[in-house]
C-alpha positions in Angstrom: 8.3 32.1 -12.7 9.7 32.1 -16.2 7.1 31.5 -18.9 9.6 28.6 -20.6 9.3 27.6 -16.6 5.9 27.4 -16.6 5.4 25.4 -19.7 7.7 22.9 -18.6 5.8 21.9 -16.0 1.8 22.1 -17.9 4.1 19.2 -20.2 5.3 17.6 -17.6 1.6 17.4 -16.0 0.3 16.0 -19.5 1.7 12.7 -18.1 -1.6 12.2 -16.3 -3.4 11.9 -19.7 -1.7 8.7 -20.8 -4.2 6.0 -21.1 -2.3 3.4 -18.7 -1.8 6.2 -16.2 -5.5 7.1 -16.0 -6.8 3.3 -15.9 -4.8 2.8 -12.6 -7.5 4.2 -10.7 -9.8 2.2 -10.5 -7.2 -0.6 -10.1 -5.8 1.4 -7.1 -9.4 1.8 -5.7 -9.8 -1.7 -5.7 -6.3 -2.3 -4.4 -7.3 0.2 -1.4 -10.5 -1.0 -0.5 -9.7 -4.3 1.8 -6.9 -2.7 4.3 -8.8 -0.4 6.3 -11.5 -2.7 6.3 -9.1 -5.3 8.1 -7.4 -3.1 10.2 -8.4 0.7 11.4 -11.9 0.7 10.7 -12.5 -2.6 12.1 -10.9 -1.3 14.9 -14.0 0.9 15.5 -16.1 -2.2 15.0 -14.2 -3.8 17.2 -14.3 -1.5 20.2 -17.8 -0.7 19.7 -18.5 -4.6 20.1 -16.8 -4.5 23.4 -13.2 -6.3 22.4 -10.3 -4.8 24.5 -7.7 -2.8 23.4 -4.8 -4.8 23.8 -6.8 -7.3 21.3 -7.2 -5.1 19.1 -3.8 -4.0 19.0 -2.5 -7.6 18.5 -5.3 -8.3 15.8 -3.1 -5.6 13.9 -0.5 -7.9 12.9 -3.0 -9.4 10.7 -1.9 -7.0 8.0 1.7 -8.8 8.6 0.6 -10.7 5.9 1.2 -7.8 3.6 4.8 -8.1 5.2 5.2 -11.6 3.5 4.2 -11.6 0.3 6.9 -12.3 -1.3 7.0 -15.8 -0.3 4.2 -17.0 -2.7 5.1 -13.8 -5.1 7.2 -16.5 -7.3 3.8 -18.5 -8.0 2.1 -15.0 -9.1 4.6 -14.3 -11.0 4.9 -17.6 -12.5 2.2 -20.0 -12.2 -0.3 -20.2 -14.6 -4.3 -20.6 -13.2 -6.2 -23.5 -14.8 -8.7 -21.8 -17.6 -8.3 -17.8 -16.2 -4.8 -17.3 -17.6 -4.7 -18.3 -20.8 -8.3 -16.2 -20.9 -7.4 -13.4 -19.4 -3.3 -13.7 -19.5 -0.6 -13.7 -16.4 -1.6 -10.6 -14.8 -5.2 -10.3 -15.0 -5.7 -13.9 -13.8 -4.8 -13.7 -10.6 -6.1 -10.1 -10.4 -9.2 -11.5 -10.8 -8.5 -14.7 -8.8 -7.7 -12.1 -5.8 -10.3 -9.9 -6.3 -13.3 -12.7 -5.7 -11.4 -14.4 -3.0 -11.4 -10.6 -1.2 -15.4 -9.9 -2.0 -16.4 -13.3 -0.6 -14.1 -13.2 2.9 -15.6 -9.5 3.2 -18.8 -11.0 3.0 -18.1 -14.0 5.6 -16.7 -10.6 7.7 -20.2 -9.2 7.4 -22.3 -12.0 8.4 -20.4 -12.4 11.8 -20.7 -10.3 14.5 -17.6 -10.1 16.8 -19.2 -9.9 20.1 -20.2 -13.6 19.2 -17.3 -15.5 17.0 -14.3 -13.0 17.1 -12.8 -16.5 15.4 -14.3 -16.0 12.6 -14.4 -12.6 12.5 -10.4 -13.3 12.4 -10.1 -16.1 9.9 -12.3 -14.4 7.8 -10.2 -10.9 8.0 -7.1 -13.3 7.5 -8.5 -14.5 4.1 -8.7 -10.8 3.0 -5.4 -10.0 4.0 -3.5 -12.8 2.6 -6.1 -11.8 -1.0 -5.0 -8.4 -0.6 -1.9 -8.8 -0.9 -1.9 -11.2 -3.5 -4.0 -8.8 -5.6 -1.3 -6.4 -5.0 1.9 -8.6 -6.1 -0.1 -9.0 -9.3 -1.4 -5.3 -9.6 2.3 -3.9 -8.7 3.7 -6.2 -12.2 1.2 -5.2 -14.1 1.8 -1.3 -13.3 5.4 -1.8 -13.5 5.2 -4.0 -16.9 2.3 -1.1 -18.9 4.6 2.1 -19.0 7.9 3.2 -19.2 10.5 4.6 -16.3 9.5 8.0 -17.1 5.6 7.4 -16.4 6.2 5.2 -13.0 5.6 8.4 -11.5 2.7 8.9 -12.6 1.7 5.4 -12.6 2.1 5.9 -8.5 0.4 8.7 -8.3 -3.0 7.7 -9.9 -2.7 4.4 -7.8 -2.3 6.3 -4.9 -5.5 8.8 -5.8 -7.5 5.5 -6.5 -6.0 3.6 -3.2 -6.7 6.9 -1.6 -10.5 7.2 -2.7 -11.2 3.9 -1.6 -9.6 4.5 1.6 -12.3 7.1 2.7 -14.4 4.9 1.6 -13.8 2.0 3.8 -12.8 4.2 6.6 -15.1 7.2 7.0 -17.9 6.3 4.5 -18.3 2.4 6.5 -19.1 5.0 9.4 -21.3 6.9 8.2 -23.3 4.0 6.2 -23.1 2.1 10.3 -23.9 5.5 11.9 -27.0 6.3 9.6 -28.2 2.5 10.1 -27.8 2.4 13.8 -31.4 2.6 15.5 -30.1 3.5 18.6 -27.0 5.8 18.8 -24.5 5.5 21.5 -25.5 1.2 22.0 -23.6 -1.1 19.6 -25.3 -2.6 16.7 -24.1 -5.3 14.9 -26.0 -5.3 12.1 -25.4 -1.7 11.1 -22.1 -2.7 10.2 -23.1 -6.3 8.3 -24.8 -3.7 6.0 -22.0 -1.2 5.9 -19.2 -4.6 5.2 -21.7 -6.1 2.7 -21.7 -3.2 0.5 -17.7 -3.4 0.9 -17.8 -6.1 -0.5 -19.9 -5.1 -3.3 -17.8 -2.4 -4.2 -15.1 -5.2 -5.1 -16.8 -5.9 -8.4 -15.1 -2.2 -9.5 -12.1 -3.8 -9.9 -13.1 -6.9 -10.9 -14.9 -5.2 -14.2 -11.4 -3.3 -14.6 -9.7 -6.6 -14.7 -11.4 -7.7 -17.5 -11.6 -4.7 -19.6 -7.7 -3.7 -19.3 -5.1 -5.6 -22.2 -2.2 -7.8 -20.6 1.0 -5.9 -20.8 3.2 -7.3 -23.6 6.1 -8.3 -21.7 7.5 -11.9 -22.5 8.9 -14.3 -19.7 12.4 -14.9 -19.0 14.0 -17.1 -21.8 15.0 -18.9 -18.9 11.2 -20.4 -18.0 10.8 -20.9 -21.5 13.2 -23.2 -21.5 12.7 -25.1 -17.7 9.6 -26.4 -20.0 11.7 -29.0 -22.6 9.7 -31.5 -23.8 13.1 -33.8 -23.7 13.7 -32.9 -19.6 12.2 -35.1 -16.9 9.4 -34.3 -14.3 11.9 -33.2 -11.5 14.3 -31.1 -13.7 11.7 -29.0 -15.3 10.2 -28.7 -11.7 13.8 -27.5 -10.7 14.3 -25.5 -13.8 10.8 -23.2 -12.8 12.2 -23.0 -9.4 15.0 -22.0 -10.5 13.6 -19.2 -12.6 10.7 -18.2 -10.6 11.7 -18.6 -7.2 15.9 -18.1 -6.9 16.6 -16.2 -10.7 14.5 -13.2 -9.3 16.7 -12.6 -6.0 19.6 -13.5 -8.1 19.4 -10.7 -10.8 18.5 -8.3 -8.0 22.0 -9.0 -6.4 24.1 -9.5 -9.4 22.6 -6.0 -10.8 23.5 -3.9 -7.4 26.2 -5.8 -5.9 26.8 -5.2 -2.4 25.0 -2.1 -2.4 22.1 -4.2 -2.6 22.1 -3.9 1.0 22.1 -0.5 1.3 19.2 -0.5 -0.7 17.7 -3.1 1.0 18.1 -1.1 4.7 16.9 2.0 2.6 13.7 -0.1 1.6 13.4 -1.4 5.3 13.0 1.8 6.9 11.6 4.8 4.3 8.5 4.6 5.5 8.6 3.8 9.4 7.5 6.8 11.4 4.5 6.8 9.1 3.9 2.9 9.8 4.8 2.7 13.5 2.8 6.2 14.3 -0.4 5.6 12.0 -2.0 2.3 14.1 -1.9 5.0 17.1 -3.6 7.9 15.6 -7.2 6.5 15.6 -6.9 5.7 19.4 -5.2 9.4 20.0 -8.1 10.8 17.9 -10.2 9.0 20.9 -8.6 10.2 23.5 -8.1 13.5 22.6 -12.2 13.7 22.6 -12.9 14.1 18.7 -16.2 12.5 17.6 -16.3 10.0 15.2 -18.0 12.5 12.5 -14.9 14.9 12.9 -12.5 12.1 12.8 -14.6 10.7 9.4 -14.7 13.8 8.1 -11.4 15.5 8.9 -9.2 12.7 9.0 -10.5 10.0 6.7 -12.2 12.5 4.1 -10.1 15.8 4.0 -7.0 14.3 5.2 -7.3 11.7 1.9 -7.7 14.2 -0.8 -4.8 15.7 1.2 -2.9 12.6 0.3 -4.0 12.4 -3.1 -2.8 16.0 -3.5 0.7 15.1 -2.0 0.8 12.0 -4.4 0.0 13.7 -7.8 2.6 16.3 -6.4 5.0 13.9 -5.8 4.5 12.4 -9.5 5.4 15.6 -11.0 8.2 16.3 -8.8 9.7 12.7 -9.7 9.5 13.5 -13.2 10.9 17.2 -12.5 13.9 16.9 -10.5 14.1 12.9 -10.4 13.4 10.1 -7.5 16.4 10.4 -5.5 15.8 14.3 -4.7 11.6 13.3 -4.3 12.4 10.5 -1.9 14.7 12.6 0.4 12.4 15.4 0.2 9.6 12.9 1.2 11.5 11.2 4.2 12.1 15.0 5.4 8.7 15.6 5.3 7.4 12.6 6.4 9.3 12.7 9.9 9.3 16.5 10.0 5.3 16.3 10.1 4.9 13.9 12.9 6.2 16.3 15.6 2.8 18.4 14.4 1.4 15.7 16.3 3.4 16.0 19.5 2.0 19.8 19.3 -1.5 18.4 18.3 -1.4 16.5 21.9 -0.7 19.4 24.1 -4.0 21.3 22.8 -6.6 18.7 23.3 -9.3 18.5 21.3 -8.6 21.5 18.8 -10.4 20.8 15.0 -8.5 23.7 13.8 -5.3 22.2 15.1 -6.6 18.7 13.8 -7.1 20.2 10.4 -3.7 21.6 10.4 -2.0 18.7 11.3 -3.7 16.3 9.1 -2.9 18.8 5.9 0.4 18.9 6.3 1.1 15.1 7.6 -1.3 13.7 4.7 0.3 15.9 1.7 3.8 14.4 3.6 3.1 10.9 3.3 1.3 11.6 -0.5 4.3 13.0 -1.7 6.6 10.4 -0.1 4.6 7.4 -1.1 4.7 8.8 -4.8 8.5 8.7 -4.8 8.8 5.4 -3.1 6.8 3.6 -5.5 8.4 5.1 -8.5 11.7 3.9 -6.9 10.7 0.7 -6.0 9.4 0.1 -9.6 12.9 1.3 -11.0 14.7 -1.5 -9.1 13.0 -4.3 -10.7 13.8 -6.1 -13.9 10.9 -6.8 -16.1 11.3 -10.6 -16.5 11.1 -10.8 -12.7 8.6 -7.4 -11.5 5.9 -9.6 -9.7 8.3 -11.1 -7.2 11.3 -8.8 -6.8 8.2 -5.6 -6.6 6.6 -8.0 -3.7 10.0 -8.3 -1.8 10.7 -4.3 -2.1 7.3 -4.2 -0.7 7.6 -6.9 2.3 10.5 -5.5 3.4 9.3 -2.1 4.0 6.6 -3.6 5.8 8.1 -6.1 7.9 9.9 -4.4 10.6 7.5 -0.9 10.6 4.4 -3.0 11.0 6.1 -5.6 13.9 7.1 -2.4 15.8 3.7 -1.1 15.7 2.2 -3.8 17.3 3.3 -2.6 20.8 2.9 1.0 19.9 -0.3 0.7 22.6 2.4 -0.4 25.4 5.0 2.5 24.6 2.0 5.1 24.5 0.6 3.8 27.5 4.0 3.9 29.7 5.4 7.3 28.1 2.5 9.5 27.1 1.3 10.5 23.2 3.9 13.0 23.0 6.8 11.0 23.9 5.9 8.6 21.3 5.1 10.9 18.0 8.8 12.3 19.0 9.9 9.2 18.7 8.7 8.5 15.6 9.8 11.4 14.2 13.9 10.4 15.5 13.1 7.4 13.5 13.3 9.1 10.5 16.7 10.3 11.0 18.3 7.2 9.7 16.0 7.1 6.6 17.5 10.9 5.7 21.0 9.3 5.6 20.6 6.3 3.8 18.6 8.1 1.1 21.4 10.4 1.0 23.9 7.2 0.7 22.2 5.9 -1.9 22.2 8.9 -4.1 25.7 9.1 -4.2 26.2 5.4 -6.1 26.1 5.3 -9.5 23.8 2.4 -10.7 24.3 3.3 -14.6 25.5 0.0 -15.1 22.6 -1.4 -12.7 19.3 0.1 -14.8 16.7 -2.1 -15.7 16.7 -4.3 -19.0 12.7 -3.3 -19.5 11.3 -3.4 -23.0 8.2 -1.5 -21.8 5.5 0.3 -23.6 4.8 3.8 -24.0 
């Protein structure tokens, strides 16, 4: 490599010192702390308390509520909390709002024991969904609204490395805290994991201190709300003025911006990231069947595999800044599909920790390096009067249909085998290549975002 080669890329790495970059960390760890513990790791919990499979498998579509976010992203964009925002600003007030309403459903989660009141063990895992995803409509604003373009890249790659840390740690470290409190190993015991969700829940008061140490970004709202507050206007036309602006003006800049390649875009958001979606809510079951412990799926898997990820995502913020989105997104959705068929190899070996290891490298750097790219692409769609709510749409839509499909991922393995189905997901990629390609060829100078971010 050519040394002016080599020092282009050490600046292009110096990215990862900017303040705003380097404080999304621990907003990304606190962002990627309630999923797992709502979905595959109380899967283990779960099974262990004796709940069938096919229950299981249905109680996924809890984490639909990620999928619909954007309905009440208007009001999080918008709405101002009594006392907390003019405290701590737009952003930050419903950060924090989130953040509490996540600690204290964690804790209902660990003072119920499945076996006894799966009801409540679902309400309660509801509550932390529909938090969740409230904390992220607010967290993706205020990561799109702190930098520039250029640094969205980066911004998703330190989010992912914080998301990621606190992935192993609701995933393989709530196993090892419930493995190392469990009296009698091999026999289910409840309260091994009320300890392990308890200190979950704990670990929420990261992001709370974050919240209240980071500055607002300085990004004013639309003229347009401004004005839907006239002191001369009546009750009901200011109400229809801030619907106007929060709820329609959002969707409306979106397609006025793009035109009728807003659709494209829109399929393109739909499907990026479905074989990753639709195979991930079968890969702790195949890990099971395959015969892999639970200390070599904690430790390969959730450990390894998400340093792995982080890996892929730094990667992938570098590469966005190096060759730009489009070319990063296409290599991603390559990768991403590419990798899965390690799987379908990964199934005709059994239980093979060398092969596990090999698998989980290359599907985790994969999905770190597309996840890096999508973000950074999402965040360049939005307009900055309107990031909360048109960053939460981007968002629901590449949930929706992945995370539907999913659900009877169980069914399709059961009736065709493991193999059958990581191929599948692989083919499902196919599309994803085409449309990425589709949408590189359009021009959107005309279409870039009116954003009077900071450095």
């Amino acid at each position: 490599m050519k040394p002016g080669a080599c020092v282009g890329w050490l600046h292009a790495l110096r990215i990862y010192t900017h303040p705003r970059v380097l404080g999304m960390l621990l907003l990304g760890f606190s962002a990627g702390l309630p999923m797992l513990l709502i979905l595959g790791t109380l899967s283990f919990w779960l099974r262990e308390a004796g709940i069938d499979r096919a229950t299981i498998g249905h109680l996924s579509w809890v984490g639909l509520a990620y999928g619909f976010k954007w309905a009440w992203a208007p009001l999080v964009d918008r709405m101002p909390l009594p006392l907390l925002t003019r405290w701590l600003g737009r952003r930050r007030a419903w950060l924090l709002l989130s953040q509490l309403a996540i600690s204290m459903a964690l804790i209902g989660m660990a003072r119920t024991d499945p076996a006894e009141d799966l009801v409540r063990m679902t309400v309660c895992a509801i509550i932390v969904a529909f938090a969740s995803a409230t904390q992220d409509i607010a967290l993706d604003a205020y990561r799109i609204e702190a930098v520039a373009l250029r640094l969205q890249g980066a911004m998703a790659a330190t989010y992912q490395a914080g998301y990621r840390l606190a992935m192993i740690l609701a995933s393989a470290g709530v196993l090892w805290i419930a493995a190392a409190l469990d009296a009698s190993p091999g026999e289910y015991s409840a309260a091994s994991w009320q300890v392990a969700y308890t200190i979950m829940a704990s670990c929420m008061l990261i992001g709370m201190m974050t919240t209240l140490i980071i500055r607002e970004p300085e990004v004013p709202v639309a003229q347009l709300t401004v004005n839907s507050g006239s002191r001369g206007a009546t009750a009901s036309a200011r109400l229809l003025a801030w619907l106007d602006s929060a709820v329609i003006a959002p969707f409306r800049d979106f397609i006025m911006r793009y035109g009728y390649h807003a659709l494209l875009i829109l399929a393109l958001i739909a499907i990026y990231r479905i074989s990753d979606v639709v195979m991930g809510i079968m890969s702790n079951p195949f890990y099971v069947d395959m015969g892999y412990t639970k200390d070599e799926v904690a430790t390969i898997s959730k450990v390894y595999g998400v340093i792995m990820t982080i890996l892929g995502a730094a990667m992938g913020g570098v590469l966005v800044a190096r060759i730009g989105v489009i070319r990063t997104l296409f290599l991603g959705a390559v990768l991403s599909a590419a990798t899965n068929l390690l799987f379908v190899w990964l199934a005709g070996r059994g239980h093979d920790v060398g092969g596990l290891v090999f698998t989980i490298s290359a599907d985790n750097l994969a999905a770190g390096i597309a996840s890096s790219a999508f973000v950074a692409y999402l965040s360049g769609l939005t307009h900055a009067a309107y990031s909360a709510t048109q960053y939460a749409l981007f968002s629901s839509i590449m949930l929706l249909l992945p995370k539907f499909i999913a659900g009877f991922s169980g069914e399709f393995v059961d009736a065709y085998g493991y193999a059958t189905f990581f191929t599948g997901t692989a083919l499902l990629g196919v599309p994803v290549l085409v449309l990425v390609w589709k949408v590189g060829r359009i021009d959107f100078a005309g279409s870039v975002r009116n954003n009077s971010q900071g450095e």
